[in-house]
N, CA, C and O atoms as CSV, one atom per row, in Angstrom:
chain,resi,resn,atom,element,x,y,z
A,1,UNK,N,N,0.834,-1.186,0.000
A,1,UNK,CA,C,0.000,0.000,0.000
A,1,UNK,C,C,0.869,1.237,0.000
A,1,UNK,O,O,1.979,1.084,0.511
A,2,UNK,N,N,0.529,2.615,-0.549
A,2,UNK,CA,C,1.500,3.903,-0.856
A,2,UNK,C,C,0.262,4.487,-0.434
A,2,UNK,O,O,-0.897,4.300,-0.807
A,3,UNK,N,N,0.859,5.366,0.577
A,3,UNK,CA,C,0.067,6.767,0.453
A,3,UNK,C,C,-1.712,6.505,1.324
A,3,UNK,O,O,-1.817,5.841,2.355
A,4,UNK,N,N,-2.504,6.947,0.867
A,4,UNK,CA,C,-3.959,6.471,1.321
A,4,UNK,C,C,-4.617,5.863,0.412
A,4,UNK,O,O,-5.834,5.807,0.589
A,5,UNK,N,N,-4.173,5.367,-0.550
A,5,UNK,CA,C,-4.443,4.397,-1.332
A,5,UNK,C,C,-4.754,3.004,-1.435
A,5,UNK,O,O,-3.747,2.544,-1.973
A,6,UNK,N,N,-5.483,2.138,-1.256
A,6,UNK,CA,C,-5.468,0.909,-1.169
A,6,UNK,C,C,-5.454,0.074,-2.410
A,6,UNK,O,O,-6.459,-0.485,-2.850
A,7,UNK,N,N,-4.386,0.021,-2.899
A,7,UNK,CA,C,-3.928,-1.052,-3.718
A,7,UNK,C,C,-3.518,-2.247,-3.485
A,7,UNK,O,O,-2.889,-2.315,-2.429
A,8,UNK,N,N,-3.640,-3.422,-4.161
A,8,UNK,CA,C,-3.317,-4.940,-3.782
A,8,UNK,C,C,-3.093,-5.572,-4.953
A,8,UNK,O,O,-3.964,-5.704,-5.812
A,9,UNK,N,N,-1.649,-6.095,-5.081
A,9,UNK,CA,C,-1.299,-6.885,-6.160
A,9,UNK,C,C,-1.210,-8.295,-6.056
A,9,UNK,O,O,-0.904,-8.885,-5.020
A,10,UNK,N,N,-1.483,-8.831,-7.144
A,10,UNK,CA,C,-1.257,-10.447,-6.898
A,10,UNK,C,C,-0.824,-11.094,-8.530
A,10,UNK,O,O,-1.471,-10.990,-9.573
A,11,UNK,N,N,0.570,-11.814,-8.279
A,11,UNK,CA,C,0.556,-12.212,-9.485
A,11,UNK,C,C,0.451,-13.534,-9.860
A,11,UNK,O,O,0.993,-14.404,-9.178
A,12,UNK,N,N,-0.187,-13.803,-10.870
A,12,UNK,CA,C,-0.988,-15.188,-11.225
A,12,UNK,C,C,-0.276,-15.906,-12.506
A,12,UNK,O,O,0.406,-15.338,-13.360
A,13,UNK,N,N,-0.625,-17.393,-12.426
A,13,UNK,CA,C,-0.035,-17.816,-13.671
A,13,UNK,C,C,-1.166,-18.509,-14.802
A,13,UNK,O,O,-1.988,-19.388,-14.543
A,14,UNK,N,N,-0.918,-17.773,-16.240
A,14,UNK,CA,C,-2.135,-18.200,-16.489
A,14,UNK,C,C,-1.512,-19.567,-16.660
A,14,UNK,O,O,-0.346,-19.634,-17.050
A,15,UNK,N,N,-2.367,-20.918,-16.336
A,15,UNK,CA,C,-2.590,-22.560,-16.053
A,15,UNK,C,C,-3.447,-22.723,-17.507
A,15,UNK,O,O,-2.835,-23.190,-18.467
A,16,UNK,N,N,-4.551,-22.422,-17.627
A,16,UNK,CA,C,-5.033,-23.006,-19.099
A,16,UNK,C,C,-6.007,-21.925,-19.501
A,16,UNK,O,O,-6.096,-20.856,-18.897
A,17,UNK,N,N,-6.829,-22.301,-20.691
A,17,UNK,CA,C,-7.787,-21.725,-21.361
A,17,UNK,C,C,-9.245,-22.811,-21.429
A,17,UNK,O,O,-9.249,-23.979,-21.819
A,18,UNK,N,N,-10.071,-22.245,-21.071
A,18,UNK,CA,C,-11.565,-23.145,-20.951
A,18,UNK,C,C,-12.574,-22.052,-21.322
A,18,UNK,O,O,-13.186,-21.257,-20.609
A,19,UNK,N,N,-12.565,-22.309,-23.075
A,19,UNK,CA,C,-13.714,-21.671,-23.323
A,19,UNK,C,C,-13.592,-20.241,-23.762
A,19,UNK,O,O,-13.105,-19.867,-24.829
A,20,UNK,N,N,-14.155,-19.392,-22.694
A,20,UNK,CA,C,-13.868,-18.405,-23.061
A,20,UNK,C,C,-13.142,-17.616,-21.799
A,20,UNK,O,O,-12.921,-16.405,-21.832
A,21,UNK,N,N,-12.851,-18.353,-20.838
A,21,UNK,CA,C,-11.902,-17.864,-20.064
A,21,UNK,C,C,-10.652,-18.328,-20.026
A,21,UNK,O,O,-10.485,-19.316,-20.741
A,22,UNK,N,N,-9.564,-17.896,-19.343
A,22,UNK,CA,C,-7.948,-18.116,-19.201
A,22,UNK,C,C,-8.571,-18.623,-17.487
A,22,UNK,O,O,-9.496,-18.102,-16.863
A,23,UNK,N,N,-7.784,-19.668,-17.111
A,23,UNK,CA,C,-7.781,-20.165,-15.469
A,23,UNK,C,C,-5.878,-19.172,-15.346
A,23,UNK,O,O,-4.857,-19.355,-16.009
A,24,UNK,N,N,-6.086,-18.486,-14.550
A,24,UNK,CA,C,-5.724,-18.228,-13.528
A,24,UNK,C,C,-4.748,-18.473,-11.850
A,24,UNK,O,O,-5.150,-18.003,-10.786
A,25,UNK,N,N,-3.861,-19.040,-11.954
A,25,UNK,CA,C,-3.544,-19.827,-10.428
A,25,UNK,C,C,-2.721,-18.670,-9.271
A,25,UNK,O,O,-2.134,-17.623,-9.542
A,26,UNK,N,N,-2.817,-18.949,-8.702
A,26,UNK,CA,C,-2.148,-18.324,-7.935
A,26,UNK,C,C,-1.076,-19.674,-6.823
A,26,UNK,O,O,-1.218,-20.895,-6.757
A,27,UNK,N,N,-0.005,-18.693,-6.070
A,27,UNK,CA,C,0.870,-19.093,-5.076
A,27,UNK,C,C,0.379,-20.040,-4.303
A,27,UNK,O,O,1.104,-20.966,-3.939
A,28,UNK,N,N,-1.083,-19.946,-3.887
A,28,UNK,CA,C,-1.672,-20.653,-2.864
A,28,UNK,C,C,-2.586,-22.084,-3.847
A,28,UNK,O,O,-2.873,-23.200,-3.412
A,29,UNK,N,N,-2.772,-21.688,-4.814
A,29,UNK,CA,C,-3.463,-22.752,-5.607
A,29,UNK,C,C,-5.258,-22.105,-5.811
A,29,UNK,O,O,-6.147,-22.804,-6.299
A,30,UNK,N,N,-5.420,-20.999,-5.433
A,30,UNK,CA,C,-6.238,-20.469,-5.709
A,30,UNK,C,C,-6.793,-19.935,-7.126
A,30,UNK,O,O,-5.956,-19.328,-7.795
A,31,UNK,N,N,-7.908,-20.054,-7.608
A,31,UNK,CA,C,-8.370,-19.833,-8.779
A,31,UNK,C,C,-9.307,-18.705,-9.473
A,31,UNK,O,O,-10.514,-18.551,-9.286
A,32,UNK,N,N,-8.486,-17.986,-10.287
A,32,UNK,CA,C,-9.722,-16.943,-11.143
A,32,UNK,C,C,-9.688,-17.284,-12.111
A,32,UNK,O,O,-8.619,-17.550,-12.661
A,33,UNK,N,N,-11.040,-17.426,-12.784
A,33,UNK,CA,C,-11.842,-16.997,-14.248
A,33,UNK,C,C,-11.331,-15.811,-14.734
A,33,UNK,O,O,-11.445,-14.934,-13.878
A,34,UNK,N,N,-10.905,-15.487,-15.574
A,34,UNK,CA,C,-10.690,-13.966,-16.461
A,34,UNK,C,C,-11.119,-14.307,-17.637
A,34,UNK,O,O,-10.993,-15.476,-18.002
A,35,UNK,N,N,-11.772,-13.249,-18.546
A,35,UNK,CA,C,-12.169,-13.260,-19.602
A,35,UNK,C,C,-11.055,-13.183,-20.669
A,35,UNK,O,O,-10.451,-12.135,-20.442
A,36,UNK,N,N,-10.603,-13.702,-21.539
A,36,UNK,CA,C,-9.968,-14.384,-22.470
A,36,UNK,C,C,-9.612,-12.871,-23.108
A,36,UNK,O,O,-8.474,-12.470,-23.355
A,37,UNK,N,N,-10.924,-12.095,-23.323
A,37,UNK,CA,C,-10.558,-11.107,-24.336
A,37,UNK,C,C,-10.292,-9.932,-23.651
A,37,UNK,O,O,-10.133,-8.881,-24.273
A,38,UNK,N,N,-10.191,-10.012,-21.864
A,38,UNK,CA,C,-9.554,-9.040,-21.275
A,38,UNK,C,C,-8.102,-9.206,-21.023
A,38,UNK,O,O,-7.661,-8.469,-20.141
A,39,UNK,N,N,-7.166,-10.094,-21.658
A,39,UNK,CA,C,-6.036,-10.410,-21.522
A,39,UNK,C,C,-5.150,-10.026,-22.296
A,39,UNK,O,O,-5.426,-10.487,-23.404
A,40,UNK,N,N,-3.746,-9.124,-22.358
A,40,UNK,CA,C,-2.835,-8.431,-22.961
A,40,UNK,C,C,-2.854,-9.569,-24.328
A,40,UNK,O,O,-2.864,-10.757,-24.008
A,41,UNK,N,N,-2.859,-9.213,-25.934
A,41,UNK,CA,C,-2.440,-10.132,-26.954
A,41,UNK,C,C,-1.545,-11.115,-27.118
A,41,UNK,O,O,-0.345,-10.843,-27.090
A,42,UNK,N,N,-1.832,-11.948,-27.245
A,42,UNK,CA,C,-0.785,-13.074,-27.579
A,42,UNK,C,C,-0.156,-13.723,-26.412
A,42,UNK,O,O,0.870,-14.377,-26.601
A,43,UNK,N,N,-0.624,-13.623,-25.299
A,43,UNK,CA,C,-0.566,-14.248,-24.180
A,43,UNK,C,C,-0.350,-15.592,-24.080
A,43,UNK,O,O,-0.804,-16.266,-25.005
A,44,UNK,N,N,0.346,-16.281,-23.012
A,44,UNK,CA,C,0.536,-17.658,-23.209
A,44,UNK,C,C,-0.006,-18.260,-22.064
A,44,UNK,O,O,-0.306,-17.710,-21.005
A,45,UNK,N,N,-0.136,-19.837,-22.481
A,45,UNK,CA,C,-0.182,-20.824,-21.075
A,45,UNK,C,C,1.027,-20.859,-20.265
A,45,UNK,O,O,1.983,-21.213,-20.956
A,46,UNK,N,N,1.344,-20.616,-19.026
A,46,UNK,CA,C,2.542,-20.244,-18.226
A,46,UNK,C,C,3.148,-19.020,-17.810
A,46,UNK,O,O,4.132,-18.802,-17.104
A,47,UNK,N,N,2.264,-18.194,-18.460
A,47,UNK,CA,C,2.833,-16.995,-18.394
A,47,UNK,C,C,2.450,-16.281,-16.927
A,47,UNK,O,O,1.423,-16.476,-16.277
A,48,UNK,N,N,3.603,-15.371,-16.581
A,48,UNK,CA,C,2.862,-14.702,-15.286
A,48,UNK,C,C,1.793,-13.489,-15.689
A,48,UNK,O,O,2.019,-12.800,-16.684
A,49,UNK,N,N,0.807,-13.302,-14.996
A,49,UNK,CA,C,0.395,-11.665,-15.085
A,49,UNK,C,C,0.140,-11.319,-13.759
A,49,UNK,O,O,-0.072,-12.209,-12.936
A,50,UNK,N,N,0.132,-9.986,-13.402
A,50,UNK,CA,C,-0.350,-9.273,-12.011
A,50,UNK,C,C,-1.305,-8.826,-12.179
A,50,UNK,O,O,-1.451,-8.221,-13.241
A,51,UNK,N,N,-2.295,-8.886,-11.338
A,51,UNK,CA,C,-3.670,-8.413,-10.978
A,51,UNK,C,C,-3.742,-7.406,-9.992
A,51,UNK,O,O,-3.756,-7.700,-8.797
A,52,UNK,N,N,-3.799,-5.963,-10.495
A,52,UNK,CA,C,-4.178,-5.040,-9.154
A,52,UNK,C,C,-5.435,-4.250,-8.927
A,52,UNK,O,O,-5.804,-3.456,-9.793
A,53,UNK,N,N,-6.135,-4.423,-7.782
A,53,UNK,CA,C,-7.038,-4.233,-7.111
A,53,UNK,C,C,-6.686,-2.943,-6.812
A,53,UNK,O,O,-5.522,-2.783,-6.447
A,54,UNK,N,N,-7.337,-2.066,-6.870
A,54,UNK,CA,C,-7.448,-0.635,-5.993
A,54,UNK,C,C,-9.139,-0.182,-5.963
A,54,UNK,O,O,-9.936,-0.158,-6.901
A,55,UNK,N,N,-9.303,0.092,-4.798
A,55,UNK,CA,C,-11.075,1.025,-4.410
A,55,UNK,C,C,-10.930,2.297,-5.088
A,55,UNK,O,O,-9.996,3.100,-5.093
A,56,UNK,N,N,-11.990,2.304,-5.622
A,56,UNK,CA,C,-12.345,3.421,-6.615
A,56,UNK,C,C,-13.213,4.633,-5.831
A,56,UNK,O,O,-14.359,4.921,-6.178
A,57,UNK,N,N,-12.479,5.331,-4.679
A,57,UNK,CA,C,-12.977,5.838,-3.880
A,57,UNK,C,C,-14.410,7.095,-4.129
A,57,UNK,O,O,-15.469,7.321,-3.543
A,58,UNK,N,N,-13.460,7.853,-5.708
A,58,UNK,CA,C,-14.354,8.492,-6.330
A,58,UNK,C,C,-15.650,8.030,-6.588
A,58,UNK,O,O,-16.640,8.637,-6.180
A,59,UNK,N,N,-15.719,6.818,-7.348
A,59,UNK,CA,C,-16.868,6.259,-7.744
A,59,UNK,C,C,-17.788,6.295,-6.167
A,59,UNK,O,O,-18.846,6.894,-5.974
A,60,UNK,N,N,-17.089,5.547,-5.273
A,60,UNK,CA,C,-17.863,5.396,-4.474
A,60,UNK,C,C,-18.765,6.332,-3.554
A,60,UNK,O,O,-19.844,6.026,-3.047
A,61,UNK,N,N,-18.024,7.647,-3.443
A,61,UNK,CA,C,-18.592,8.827,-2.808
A,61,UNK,C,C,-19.791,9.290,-3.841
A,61,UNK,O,O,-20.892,9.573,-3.369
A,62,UNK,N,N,-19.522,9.370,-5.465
A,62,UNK,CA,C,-20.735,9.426,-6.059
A,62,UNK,C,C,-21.909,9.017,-5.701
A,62,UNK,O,O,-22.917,9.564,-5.254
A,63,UNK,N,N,-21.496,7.576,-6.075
A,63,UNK,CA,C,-22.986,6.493,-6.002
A,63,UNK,C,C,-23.449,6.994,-4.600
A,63,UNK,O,O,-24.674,7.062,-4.504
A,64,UNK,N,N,-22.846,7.310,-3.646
A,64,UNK,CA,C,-23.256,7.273,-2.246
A,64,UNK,C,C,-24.218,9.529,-1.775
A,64,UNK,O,O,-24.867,10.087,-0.890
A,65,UNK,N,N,-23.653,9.813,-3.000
A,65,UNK,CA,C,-24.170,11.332,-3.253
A,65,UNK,C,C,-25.573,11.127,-3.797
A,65,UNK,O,O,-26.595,11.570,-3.275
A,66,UNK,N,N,-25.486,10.238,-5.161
A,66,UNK,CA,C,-26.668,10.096,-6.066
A,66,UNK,C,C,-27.733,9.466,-5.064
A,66,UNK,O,O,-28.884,9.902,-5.044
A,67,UNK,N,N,-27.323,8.434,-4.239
A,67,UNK,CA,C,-28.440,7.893,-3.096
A,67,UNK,C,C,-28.944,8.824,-2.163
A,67,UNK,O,O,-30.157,8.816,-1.954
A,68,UNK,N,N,-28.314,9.518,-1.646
A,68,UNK,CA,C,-28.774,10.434,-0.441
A,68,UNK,C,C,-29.653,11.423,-1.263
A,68,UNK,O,O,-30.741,11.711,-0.763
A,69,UNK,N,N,-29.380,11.883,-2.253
A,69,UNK,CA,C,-30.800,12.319,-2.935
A,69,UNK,C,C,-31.625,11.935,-3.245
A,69,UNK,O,O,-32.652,12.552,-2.961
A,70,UNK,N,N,-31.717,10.849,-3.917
A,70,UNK,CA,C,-32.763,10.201,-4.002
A,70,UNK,C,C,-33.719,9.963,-2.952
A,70,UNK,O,O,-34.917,10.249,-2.962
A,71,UNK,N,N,-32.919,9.297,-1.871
A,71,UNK,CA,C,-33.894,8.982,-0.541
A,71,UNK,C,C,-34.378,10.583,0.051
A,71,UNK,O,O,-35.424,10.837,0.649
A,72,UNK,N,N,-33.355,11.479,-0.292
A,72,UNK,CA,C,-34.336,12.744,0.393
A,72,UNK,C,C,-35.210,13.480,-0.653
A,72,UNK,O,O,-35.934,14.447,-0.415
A,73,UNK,N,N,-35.020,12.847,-1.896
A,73,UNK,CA,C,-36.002,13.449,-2.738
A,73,UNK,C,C,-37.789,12.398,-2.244
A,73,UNK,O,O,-38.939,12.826,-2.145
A,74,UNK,N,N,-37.112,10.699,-2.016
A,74,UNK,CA,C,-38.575,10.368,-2.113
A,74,UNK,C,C,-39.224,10.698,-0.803
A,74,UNK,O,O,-40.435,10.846,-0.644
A,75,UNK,N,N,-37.968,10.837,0.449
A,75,UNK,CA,C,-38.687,11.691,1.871
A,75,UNK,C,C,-39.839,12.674,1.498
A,75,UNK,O,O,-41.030,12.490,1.748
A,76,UNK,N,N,-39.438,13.464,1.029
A,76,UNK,CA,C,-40.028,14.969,1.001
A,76,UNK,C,C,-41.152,14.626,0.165
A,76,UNK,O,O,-42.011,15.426,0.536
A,77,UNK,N,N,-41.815,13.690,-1.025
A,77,UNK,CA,C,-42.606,13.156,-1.874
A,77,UNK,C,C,-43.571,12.651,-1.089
A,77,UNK,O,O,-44.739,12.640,-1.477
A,78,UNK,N,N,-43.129,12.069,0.361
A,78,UNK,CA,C,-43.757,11.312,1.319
A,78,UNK,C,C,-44.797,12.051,2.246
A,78,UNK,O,O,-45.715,11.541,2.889
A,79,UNK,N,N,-44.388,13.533,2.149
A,79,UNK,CA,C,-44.836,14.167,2.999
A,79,UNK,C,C,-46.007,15.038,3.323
A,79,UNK,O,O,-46.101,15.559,4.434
């Protein structure tokens, strides 16, 4: 983690292809699905990739703006 940021990396090996996803492994033997056509071109079986996670804090204060109006718009509708 840097800063007030919450970022989290993890790097995975892609193990195979099923379909229309790439499997995924991780260190522990743990497993993700990823979508095939969200994967850098020409990608291989064995290959490493990193996966990073970060909270999209912006987004979240939105969605959480757009709600509080709403509920005080349908309050006041109520009244």
């Amino acid at each position: 983690m840097t800063g007030e940021e919450n970022n989290y990396s993890l790097a995975m090996i892609i193990d195979r292809f099923e379909e229309k996803f790439a499997v995924l492994k991780g260190q522990d033997g743990e497993e993700i699905l990823w979508p095939i056509k969200k994967l850098p071109d020409e990608v291989k079986s064995g290959e490493v990739v990193r996966l990073t996670l970060t909270q999209a804090k912006d987004e979240t204060e939105e969605k959480e703006k757009l709600a509080k109006a709403l509920l005080n718009e349908i309050l006041r509708n109520d009244e």
